[in-house]
C-alpha positions as CSV (number, residue, x, y, z in Angstrom):
1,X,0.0,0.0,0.0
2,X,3.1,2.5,0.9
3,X,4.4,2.0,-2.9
4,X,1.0,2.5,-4.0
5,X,0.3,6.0,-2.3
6,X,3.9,7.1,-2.9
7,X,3.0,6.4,-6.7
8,X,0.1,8.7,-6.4
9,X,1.6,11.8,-4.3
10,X,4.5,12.2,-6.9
11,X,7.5,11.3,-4.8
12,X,10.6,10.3,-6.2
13,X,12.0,7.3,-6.6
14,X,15.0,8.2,-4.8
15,X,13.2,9.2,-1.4
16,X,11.0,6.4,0.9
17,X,7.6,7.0,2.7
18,X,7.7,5.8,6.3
19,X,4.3,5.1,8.3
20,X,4.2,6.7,11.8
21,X,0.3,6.4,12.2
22,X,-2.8,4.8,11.4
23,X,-6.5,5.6,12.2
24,X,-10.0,4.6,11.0
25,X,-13.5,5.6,11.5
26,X,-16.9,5.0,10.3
27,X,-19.6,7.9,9.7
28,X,-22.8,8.6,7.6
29,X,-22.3,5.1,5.9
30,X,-18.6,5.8,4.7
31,X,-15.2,4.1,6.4
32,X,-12.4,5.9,6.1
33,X,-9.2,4.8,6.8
34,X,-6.3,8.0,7.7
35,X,-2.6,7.1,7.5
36,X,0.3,9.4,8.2
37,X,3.5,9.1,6.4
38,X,6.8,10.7,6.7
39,X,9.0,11.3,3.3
40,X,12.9,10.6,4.0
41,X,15.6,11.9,1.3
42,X,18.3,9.1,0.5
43,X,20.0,10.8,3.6
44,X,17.3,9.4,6.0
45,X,16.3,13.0,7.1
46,X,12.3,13.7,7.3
47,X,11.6,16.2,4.4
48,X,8.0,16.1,4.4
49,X,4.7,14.4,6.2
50,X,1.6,13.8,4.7
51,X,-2.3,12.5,5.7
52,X,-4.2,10.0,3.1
53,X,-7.2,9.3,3.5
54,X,-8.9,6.4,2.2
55,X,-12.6,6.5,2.5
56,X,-15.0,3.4,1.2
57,X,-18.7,3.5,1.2
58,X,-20.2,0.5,3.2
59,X,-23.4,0.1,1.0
60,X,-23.7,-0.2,-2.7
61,X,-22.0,0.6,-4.6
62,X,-18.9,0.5,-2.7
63,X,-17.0,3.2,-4.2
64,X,-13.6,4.2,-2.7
65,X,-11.6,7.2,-2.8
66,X,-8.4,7.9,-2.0
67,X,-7.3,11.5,-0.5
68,X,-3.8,13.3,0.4
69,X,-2.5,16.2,1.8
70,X,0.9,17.1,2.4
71,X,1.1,18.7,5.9
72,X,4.8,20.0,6.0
């Protein structure tokens, strides 16, 4: 799933995304699932952190989206 979201954002190839959280909740019919990420250069220093949020509907049809943010 990491290589999957890094695709999306844009990062580069050269840099890795680390998870340092996960959360979930379900409202008005939806379940959304929130990971945080931290994006380390090849040097291993933090150079960005980011929120995606994965939300799928839990009645048809179960649609998904997928949501990101960069936060710093």
């Amino acid at each position: 799933m990491i290589e999957k979201h890094k695709k999306r954002m844009g990062i580069s190839e050269a840099h890795s995304l680390v998870q340092t959280a996960t959360t979930c909740e379900q409202r008005k019919g939806m379940d959304t699932d929130y990971y945080l990420y931290d994006e380390l250069d090849d040097a291993g220093e933090v150079v960005g952190k980011y929120k995606v949020a994965e939300a799928t509907s839990m009645y048809p049809p179960f649609g998904k989206t997928v949501h990101w943010e960069k936060l710093s």
